[in-house]
C-alpha positions in Angstrom: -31.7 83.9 -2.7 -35.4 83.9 -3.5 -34.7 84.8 -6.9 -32.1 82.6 -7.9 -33.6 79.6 -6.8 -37.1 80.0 -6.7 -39.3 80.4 -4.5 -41.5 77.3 -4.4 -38.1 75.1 -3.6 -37.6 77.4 -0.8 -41.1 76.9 0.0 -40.9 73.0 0.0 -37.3 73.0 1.6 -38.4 75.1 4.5 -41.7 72.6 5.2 -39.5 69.5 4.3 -37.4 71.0 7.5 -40.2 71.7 9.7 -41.3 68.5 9.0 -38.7 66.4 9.8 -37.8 68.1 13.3 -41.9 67.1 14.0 -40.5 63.7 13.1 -37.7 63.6 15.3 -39.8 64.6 17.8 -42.4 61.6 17.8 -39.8 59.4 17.0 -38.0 60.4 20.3 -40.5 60.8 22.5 -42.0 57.3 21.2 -38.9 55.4 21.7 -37.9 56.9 24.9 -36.5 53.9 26.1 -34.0 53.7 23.4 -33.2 57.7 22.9 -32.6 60.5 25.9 -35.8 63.0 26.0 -32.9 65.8 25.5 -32.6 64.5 21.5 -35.6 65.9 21.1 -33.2 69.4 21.0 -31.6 67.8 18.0 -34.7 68.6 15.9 -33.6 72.2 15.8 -30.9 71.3 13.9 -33.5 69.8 10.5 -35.3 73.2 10.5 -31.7 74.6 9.7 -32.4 72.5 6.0 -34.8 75.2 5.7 -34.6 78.0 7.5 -36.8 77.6 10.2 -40.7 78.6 11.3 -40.5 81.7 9.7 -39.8 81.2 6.2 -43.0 79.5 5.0 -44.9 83.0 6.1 -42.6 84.9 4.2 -43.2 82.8 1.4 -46.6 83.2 1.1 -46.7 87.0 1.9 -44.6 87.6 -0.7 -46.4 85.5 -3.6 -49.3 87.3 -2.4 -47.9 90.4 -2.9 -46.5 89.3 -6.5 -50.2 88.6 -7.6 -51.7 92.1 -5.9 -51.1 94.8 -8.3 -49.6 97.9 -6.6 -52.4 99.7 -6.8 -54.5 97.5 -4.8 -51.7 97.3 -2.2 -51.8 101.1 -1.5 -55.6 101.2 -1.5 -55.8 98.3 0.5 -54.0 99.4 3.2 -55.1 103.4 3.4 -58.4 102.3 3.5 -57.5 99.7 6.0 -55.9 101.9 8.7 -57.5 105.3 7.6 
């Protein structure tokens, strides 16, 4: 999907999500008189806009790896763990 759309939508969707559950969340626990603590589950529901904690990591790694030439990956990582 990353190709077709691009990845710094993806990007922007996935933080726009993770945003707005944080929202959620201080706007429930701040007007706990009005909404049930147990709303606070609801903010689950925003990171499904896009796709959750994971994605921005993901993201990055693999704009990182876009720039790295595949020569430096290699070399990177045998003298890394060798």
């Amino acid at each position: 999907m990353r190709n077709s759309v691009g990845r710094t939508k993806i990007f922007t969707l996935s933080l726009l999500g993770i945003e707005l559950a944080g929202i959620w969340t201080v706007i429930v626990i701040w007007y706990h008189d009005i909404f049930p603590v147990r709303a606070v589950w609801i903010s689950s529901l925003f990171q499904v806009v896009g796709g959750g904690n994971g994605i921005p990591m993901t993201m990055v790694y693999s704009m990182i790896v876009d720039v790295q030439s595949e020569n430096s990956r290699c070399s990177h990582h045998r003298s890394r763990y060798l």
